[in-house]
C-alpha positions as CSV (number, residue, x, y, z in Angstrom):
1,X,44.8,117.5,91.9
2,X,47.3,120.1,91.0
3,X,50.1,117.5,90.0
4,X,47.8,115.7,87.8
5,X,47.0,118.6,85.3
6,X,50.3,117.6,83.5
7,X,48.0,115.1,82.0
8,X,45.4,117.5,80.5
9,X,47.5,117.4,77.4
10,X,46.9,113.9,77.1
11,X,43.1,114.2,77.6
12,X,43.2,116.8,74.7
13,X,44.9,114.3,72.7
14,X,42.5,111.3,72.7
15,X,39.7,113.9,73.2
16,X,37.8,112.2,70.8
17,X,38.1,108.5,73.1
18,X,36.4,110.5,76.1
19,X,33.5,112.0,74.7
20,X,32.0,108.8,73.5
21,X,32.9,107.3,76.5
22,X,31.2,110.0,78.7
23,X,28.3,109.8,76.4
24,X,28.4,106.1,76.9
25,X,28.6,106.4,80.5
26,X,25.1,109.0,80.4
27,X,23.3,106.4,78.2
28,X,23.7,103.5,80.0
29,X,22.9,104.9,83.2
30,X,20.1,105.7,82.1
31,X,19.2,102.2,80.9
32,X,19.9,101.6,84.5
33,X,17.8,103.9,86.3
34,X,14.4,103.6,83.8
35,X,14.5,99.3,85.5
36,X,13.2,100.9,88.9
37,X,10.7,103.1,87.7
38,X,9.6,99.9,85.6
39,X,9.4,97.9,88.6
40,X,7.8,100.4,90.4
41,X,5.0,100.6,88.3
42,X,4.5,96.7,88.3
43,X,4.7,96.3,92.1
44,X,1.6,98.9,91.8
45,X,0.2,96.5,89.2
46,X,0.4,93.6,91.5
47,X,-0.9,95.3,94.6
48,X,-4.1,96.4,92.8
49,X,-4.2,93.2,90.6
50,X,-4.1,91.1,93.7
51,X,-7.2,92.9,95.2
52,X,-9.4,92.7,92.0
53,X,-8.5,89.3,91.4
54,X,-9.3,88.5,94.9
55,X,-12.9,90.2,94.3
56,X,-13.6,87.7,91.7
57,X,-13.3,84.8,93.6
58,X,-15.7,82.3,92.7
59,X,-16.3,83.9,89.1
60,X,-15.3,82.9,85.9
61,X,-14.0,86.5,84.8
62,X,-11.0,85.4,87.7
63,X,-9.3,83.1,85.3
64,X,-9.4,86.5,82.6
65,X,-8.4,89.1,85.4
66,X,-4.8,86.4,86.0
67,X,-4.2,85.9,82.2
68,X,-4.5,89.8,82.0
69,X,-2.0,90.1,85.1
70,X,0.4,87.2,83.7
71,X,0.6,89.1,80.7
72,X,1.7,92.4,82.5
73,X,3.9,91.2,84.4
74,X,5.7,89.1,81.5
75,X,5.7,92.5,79.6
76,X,7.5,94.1,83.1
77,X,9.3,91.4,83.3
78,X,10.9,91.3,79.4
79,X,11.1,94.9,79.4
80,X,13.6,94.9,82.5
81,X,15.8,92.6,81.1
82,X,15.5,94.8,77.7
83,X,17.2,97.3,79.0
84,X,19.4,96.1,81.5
85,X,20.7,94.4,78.2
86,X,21.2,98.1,76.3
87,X,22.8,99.3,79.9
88,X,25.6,96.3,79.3
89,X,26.0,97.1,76.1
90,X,26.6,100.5,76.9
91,X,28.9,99.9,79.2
92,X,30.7,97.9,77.3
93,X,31.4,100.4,74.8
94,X,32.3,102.7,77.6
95,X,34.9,100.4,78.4
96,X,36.5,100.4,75.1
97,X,36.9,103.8,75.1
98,X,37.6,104.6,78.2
99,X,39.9,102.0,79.3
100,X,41.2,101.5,75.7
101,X,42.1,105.6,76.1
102,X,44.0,104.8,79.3
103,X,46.2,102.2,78.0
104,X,47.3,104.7,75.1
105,X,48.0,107.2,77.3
106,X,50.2,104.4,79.4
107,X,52.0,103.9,76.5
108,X,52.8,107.9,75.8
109,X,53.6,108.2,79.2
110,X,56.4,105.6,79.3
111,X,57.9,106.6,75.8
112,X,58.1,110.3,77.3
113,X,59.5,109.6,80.3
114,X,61.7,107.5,78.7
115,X,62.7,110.2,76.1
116,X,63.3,112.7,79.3
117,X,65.5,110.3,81.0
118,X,67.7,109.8,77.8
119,X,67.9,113.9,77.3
120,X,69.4,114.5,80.8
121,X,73.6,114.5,81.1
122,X,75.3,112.5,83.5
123,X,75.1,114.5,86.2
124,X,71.4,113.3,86.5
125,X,72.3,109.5,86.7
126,X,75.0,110.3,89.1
127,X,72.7,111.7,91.9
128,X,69.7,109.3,90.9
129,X,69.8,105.6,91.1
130,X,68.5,103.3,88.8
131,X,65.8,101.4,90.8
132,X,64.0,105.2,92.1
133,X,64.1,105.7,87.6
134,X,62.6,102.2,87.4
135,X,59.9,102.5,89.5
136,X,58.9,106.1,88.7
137,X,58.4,105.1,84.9
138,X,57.0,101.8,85.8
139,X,55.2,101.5,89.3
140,X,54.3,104.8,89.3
141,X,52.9,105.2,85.8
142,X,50.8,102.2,86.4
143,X,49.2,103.9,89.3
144,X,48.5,107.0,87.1
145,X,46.7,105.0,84.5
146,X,44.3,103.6,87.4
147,X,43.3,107.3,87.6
148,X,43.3,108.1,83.5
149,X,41.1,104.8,83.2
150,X,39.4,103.3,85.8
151,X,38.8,106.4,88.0
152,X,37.9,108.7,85.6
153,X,35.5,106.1,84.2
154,X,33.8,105.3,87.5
155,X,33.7,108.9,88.5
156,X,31.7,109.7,85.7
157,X,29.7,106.7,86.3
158,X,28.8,107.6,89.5
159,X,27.9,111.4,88.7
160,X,26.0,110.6,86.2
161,X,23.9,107.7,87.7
162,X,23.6,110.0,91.1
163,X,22.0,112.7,89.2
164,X,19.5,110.8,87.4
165,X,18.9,109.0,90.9
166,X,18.7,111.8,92.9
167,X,16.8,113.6,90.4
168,X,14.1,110.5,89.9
169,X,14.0,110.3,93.9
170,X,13.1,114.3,94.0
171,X,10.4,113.7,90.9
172,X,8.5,110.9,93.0
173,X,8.7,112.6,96.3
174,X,10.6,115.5,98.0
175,X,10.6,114.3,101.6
176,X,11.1,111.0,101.4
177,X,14.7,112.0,98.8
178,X,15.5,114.4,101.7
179,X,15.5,111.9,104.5
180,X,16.7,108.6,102.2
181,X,20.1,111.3,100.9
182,X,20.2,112.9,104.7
183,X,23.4,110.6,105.2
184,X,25.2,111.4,102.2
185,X,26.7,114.9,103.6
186,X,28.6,113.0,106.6
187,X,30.1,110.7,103.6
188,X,31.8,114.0,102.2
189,X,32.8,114.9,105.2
190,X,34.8,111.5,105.7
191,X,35.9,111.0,102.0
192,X,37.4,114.6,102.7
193,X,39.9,113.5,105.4
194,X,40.6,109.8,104.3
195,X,41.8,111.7,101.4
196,X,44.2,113.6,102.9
197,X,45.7,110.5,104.7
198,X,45.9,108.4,102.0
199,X,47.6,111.0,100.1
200,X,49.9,111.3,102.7
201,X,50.7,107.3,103.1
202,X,50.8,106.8,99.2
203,X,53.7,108.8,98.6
204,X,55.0,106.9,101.4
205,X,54.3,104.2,100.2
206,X,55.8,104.7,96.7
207,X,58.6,106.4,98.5
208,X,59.2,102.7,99.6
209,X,58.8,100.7,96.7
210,X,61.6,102.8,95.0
211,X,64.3,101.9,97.8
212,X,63.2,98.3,97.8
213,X,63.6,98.3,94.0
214,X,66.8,100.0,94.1
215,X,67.9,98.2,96.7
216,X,66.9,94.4,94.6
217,X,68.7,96.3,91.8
218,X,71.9,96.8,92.9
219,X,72.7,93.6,94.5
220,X,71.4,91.7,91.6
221,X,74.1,93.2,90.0
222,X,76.2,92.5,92.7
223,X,75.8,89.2,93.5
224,X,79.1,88.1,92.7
225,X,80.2,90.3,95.4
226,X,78.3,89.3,97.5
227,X,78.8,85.2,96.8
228,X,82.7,86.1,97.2
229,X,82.2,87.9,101.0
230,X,79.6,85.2,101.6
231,X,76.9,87.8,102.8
232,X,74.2,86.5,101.3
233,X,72.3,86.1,104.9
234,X,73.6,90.1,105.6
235,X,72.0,90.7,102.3
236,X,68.8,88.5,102.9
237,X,68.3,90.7,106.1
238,X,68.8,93.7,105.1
239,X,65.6,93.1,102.3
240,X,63.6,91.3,105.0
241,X,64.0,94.6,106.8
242,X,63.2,97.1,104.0
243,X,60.6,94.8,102.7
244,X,58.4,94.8,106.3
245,X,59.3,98.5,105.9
246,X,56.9,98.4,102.6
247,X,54.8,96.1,104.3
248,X,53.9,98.6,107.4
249,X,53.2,101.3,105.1
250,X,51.2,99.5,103.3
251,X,48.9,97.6,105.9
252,X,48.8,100.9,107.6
253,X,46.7,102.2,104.2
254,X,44.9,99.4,103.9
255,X,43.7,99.8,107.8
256,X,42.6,103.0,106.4
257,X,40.3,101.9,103.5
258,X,39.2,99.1,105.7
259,X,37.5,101.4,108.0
260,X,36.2,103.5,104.8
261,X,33.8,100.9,103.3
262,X,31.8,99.5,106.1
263,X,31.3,103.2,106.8
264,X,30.0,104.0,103.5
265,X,27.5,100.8,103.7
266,X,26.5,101.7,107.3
267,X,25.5,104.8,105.8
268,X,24.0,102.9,103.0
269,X,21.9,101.3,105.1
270,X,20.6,103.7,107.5
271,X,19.3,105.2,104.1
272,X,17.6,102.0,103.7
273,X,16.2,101.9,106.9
274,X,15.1,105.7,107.0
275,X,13.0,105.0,103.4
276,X,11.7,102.0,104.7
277,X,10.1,104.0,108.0
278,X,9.4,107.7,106.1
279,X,8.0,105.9,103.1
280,X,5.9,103.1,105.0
281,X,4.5,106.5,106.8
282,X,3.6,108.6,103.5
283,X,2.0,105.4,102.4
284,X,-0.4,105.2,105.0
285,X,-1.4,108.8,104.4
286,X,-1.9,108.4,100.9
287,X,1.0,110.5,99.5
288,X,3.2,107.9,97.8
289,X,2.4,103.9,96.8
290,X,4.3,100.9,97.9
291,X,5.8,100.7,94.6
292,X,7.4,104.3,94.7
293,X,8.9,102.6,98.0
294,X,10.2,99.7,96.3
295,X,11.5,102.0,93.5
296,X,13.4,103.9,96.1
297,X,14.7,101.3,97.8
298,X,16.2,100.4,93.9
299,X,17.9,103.4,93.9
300,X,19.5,103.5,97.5
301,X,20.6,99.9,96.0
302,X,21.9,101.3,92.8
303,X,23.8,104.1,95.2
304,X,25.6,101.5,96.9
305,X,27.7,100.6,94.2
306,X,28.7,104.3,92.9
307,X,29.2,105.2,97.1
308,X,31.3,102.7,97.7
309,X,33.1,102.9,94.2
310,X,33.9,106.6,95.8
311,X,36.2,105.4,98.4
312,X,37.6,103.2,95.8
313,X,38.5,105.8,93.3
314,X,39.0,108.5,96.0
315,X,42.1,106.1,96.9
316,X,43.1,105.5,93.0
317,X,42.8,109.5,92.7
318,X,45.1,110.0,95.8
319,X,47.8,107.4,94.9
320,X,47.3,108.5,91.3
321,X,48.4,112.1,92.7
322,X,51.4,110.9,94.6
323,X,52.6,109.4,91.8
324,X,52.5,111.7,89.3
325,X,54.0,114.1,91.7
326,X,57.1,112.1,91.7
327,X,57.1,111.7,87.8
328,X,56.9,115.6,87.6
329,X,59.7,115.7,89.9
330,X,62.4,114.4,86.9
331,X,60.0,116.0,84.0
332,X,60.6,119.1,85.7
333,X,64.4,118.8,85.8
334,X,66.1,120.3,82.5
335,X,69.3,119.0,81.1
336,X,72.4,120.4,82.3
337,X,73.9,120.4,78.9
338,X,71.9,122.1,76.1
339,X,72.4,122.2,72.7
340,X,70.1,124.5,70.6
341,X,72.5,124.1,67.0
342,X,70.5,121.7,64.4
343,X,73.7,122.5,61.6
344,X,75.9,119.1,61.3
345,X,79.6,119.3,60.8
346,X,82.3,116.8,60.0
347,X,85.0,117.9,62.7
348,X,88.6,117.8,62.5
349,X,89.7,116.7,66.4
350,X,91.2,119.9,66.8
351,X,90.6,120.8,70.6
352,X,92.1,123.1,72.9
353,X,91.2,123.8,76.2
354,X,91.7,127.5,77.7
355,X,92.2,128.1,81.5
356,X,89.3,125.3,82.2
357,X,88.1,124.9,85.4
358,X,85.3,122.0,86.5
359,X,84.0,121.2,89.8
360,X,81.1,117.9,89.9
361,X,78.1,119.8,91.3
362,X,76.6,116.8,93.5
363,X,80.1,116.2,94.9
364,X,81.8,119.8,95.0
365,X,84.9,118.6,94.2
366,X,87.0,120.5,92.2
367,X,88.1,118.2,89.3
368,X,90.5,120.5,87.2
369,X,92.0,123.8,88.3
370,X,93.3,126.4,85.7
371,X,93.7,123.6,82.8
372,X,95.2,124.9,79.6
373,X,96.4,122.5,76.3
374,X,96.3,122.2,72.5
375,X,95.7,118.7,70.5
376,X,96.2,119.2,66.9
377,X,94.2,117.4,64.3
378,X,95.6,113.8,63.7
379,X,97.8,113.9,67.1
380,X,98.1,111.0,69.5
381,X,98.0,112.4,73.0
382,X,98.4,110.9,76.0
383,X,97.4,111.6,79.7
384,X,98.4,109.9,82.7
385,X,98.7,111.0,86.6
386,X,97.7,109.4,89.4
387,X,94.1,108.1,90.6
388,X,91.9,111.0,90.9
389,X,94.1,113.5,89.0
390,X,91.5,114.4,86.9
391,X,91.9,112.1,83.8
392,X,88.7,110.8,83.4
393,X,87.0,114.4,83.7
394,X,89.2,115.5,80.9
395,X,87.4,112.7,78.8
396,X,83.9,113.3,80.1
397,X,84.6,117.0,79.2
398,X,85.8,116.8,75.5
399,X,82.4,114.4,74.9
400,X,80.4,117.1,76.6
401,X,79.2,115.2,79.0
402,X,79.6,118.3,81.3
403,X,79.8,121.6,81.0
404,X,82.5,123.6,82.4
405,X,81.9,126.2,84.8
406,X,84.9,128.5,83.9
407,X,87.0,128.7,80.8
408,X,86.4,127.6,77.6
409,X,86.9,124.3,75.1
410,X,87.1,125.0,71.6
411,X,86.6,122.3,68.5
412,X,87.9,123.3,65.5
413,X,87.8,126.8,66.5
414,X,84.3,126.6,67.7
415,X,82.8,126.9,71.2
416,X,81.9,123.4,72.4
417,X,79.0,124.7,73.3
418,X,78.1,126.3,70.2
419,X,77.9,122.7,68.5
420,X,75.3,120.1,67.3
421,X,75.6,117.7,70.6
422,X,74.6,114.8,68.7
423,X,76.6,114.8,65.3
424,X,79.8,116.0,67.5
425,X,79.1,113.0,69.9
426,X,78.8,110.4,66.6
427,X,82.1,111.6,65.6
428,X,83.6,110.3,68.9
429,X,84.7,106.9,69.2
430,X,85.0,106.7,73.7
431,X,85.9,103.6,75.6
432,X,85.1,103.7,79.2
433,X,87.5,102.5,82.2
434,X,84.7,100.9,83.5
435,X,83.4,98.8,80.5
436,X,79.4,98.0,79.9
437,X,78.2,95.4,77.5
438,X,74.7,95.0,77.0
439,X,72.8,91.4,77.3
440,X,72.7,91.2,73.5
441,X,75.1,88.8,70.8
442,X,78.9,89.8,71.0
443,X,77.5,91.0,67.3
444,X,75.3,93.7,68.4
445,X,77.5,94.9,70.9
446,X,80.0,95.7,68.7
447,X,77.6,97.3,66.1
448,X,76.0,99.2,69.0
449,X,77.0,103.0,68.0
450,X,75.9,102.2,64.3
451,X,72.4,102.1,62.6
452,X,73.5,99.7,59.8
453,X,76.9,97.5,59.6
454,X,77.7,94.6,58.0
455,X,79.3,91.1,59.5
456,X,82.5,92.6,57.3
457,X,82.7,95.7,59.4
458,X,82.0,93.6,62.3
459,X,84.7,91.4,62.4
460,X,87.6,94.0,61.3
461,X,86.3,95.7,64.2
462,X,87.2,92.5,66.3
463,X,90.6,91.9,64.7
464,X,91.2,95.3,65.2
465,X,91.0,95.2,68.8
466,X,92.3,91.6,68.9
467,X,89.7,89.7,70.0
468,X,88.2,87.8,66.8
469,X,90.6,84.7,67.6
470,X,88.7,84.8,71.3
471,X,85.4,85.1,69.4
472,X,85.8,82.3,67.2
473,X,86.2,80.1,69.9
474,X,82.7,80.3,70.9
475,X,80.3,77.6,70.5
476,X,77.9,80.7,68.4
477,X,80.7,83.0,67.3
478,X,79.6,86.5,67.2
479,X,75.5,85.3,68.1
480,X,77.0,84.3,71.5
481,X,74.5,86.0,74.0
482,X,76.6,87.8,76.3
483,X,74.9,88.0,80.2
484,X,74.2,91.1,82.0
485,X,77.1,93.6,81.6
486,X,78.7,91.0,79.4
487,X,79.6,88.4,82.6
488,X,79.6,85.8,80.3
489,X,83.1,87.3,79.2
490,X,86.7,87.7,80.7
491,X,87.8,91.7,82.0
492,X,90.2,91.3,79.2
493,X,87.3,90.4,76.6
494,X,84.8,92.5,77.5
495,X,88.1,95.3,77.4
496,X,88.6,94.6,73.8
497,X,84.9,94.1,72.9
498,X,84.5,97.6,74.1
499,X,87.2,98.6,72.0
500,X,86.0,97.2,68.5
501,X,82.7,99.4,69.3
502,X,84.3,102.4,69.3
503,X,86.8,101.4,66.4
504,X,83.9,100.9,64.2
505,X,82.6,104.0,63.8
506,X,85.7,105.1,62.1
507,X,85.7,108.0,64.7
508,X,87.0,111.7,64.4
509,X,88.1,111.5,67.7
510,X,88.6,108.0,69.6
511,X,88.8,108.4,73.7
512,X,90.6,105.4,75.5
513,X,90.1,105.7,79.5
514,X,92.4,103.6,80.6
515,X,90.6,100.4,79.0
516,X,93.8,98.1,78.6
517,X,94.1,97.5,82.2
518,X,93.0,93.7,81.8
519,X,94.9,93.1,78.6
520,X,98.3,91.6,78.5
521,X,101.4,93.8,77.0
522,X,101.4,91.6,74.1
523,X,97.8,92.2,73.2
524,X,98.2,95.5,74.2
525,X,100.8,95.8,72.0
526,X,99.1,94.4,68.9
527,X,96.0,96.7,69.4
528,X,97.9,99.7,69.4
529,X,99.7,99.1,66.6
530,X,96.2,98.8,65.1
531,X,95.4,101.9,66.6
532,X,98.2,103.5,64.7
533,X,96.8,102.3,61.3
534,X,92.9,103.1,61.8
535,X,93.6,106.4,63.4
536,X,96.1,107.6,60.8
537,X,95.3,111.2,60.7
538,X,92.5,111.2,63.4
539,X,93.2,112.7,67.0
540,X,93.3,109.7,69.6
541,X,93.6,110.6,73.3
542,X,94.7,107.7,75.5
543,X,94.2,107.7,79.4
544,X,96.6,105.2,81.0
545,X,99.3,103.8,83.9
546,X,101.3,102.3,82.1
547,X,104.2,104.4,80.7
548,X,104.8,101.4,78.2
549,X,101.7,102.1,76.6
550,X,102.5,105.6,76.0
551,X,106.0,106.2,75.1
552,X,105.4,106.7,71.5
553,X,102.6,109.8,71.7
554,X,103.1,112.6,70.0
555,X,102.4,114.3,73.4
556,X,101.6,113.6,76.6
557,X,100.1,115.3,79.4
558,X,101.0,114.6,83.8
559,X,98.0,115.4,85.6
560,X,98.2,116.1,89.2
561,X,95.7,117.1,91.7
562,X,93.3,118.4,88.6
563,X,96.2,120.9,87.2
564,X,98.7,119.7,84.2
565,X,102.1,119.5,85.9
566,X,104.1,118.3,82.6
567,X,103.9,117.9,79.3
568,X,106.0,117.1,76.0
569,X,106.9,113.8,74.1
570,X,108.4,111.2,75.9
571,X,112.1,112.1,75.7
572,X,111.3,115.9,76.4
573,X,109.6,114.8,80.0
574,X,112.3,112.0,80.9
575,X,114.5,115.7,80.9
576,X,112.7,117.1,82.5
577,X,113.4,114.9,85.7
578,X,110.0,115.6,87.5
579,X,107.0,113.4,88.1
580,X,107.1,112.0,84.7
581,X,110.6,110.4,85.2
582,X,109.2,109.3,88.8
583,X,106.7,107.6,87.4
584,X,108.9,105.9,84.7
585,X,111.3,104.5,87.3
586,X,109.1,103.6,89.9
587,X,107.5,101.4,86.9
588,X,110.8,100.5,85.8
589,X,111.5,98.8,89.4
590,X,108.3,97.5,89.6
591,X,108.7,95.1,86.1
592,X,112.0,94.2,87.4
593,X,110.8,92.9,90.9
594,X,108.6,91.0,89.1
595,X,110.6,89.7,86.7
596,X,113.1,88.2,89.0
């Protein structure tokens, strides 16, 4: 029960939903328990009845000694179905609360995991997948609200309605309670260990679910891949395998609560069976009257239901725990990057970095090694090296998406570190290398990084990065519903679409990692010059192969193997006859060959 107390704070919260429910619960138990002690006394009433109105036989007083007996047993009779009304009333109420409270605090656990997920860096998503996140706020939650709601609900139930029977059994006789609850102890002895098991195989099983989602996830997302290698049986196997997987877990609990409730009924009934003999005994000697019999035998009846709920809950309680285990697992992790400032700034794009040094911490690779450099305010820089340089951590370290682990990156003179996260991040305009569109109109896409734009904004955006002519072309213009990661677009589209979000924002600071890859020169051309205008007196920093793209930065910087190797204008490095001027010709030869 330990990984379940995160929820206490949830109980406090809709404190006021579980009191009436547990008072609920304690009325309309008793509503239910009062019916057996009501029928008990008119099983009496037509034992005795029966033998007085047998004595009359042949009198006239026999026809007044039945209407007397109808009467009673009409009165029984109404007065049973009086108050097993008020119990269903009761427990309807309960219900409201109770379950109503469960649902609410469903809904608060999804928005705070959700709000958890969002606050952890990159570094998080990078050693996670997305299905295990999926089904921890989703499959997992669920299970958890089985325990908040139904469990909790039935639990009380059956406390409450035990105690009163128990307690009405003891009131009416002490031996026959003893031998009719004898039973009961072996039950807690097996509860005890199924328990333990099912703990055991939920977590399993959950364990499970989250690779089969993951695993639906990805190639969903992959399909095209997988339609171009033709390895859609490969793929059809490989579920069939994971999914029997899930399936063996799960019979194997099921086996488990299988063998649980014919148990608890066996048990049950021996009750039955033992109150039946004891009590047909004590009713021989005198000490108890057939109707205390038939009232116990109510209340081994009304037992059944809360027994066998037991297993049931016990089960929703285990799973319940397992889960919530794994959702603690992610609340329990912190962000990497923390930012504790709450003053916003308007920044200049002023950034130098001093002797930095960054190595991922779920890969250990060392990234960048000794990296020192100066952008002024209003520069256009440039990096370029070869794959796995280090470009792309450059860019992911001036957003803060990591923090680096020696040296230091200063904004405006400040300590990266030392700034609002959030207003420094709005101030950065950042277009990925590997580009993500949401399945929203080409409109909302481009409007993503903004609270309020207009269609103006909007489509100066598009010209800006060259793709309002594409746009336009479209059946539905810029309410054309784009398909998951925009696949109802070209690379070259969904490139420029990119682009126009982060032009929008009229950024400080605008981030292009290598994101005209798919666009042709011309285009490429046209949306630099672009560039030039918008960004007039704003830093830009442009990640790229192609020297042609650029020639005409104020500076650029040669990464190799994480460390700067070069840097200067264009002119200054083609001097220098190093890598730079390697690069350059090996281009230059390469747009020849093609050419001819």
């Amino acid at each position: 029960m330990k990984h379940l107390r995160h929820l206490n704070k949830y109980f406090y919260k809709y404190k006021w939903w579980i009191i009436p429910g547990i008072i609920f619960v304690v009325i309309s138990n008793i509503f239910g328990v009062i019916p057996a002690q009501v029928i008990g006394y008119a099983f009496d009433l037509i034992t005795e009845n029966i033998q007085i109105y047998m004595l009359f036989n042949g009198f006239n007083r026999q026809q007044i000694i039945y209407d007397i007996f109808s009467n009673s047993l009409l009165y029984f009779g109404l007065l049973v179905i009086a108050l097993y009304l008020l119990r269903g009333l009761f427990l309807f109420f309960m219900r409201q609360t109770i379950i109503l409270m469960s649902r609410h605090i469903e809904f608060d656990m999804k928005n705070d995991i959700y709000n958890h997920y969002q606050e952890l860096s990159l570094g998080f998503y990078r050693r996670n997948n997305t299905g295990d996140l999926m089904a921890r706020a989703t499959e997992d939650v669920n299970r958890v609200r089985m325990y908040v709601g139904p469990a909790i609900m039935y639990t009380a139930n059956t406390l409450v309605l035990s105690v009163l029977i128990i307690y009405s059994m003891f009131d009416v006789n002490t031996r026959l309670a003893i031998y009719c609850l004898a039973p009961l102890p072996l039950l807690v002895i097996i509860i005890y260990y199924v328990n333990t098991v099912i703990f055991k195989k939920s977590g399993k099983i959950q364990e499970r679910l989250s690779e089969l989602s993951s695993f639906v996830q990805e190639r969903f997302s992959g399909i095209r891949i997988i339609k171009s290698y033709v390895r859609e049986d490969y793929t059809r196997t490989m579920f069939e395998i994971q999914s029997n997987e899930y399936k063996k877990d799960s019979m194997s609990l099921v086996k488990v609560s299988a063998l649980f409730y014919p148990t608890m009924l066996l048990l049950i009934g021996l009750s039955t069976i033992l109150t039946i003999y004891i009590g047909g005994i004590q009713v021989m000697n005198g000490s108890i009257t057939a109707g205390n019999i038939a009232e116990f035998i109510i209340y081994i009846n009304q037992l059944t239901f809360p027994v066998t709920m037991l297993g049931w809950v016990t089960s929703l309680i285990q799973r319940a725990a397992a889960s919530q285990k794994r959702i603690n697992e992610f609340l329990e992790i912190s962000s990497d990057i923390q930012s504790t400032n709450e003053t916003e700034r308007e920044i200049n794009g002023n950034i130098v970095f001093k002797k930095v040094n960054f190595t991922y911490p779920d890969t250990g690779i060392q990234a960048l090694k000794d990296v020192s450099f100066e952008i002024n305010s209003g520069e256009f820089v440039a990096i370029i090296g070869k794959t796995g340089s280090g470009k792309s951590t450059l860019a992911n370290l001036i957003m803060r998406m990591y923090d680096v682990e020696q040296g230091e990156i200063d904004i405006d003179g400040s300590n990266i570190k030392g700034l609002n996260l959030k207003n420094y991040r709005s101030q950065i305009g950042f277009v990925p290398q590997e580009v993500f569109l949401f399945s929203d109109t080409i409109k909302n896409n481009i409007a993503f990084g903004l609270d309020q734009t207009t269609d103006e904004e909007v489509h100066l955006a598009a010209k800006n990065a060259s793709v309002y002519s594409n746009i336009m072309d479209f059946e539905e213009r810029f309410e054309t519903m784009l398909g998951e990661r925009g696949i109802t677009l070209s690379g070259g589209q969904k490139q420029r679409v990119s682009i126009a979000r982060a032009l929008i924002k009229s950024p400080k600071i605008l981030i292009f990692d290598d994101c005209l890859s798919a666009v042709d020169t011309k285009t490429e051309e046209e949306i630099l010059q672009n560039l030039g205008k918008i960004m007039h007196g704003k830093t830009s920093i442009l990640i790229a192969h192609r020297i042609s793209t650029i020639k005409n930065a104020d500076k650029i910087l040669v990464l190799d193997n994480g460390s700067i190797i070069e840097q200067g204008t264009h002119n200054e490095l083609l001097n220098l006859n190093g890598t730079y001027t390697e690069l350059y010709n090996n281009q230059l030869l390469e747009e020849e060959s093609r050419s001819i």
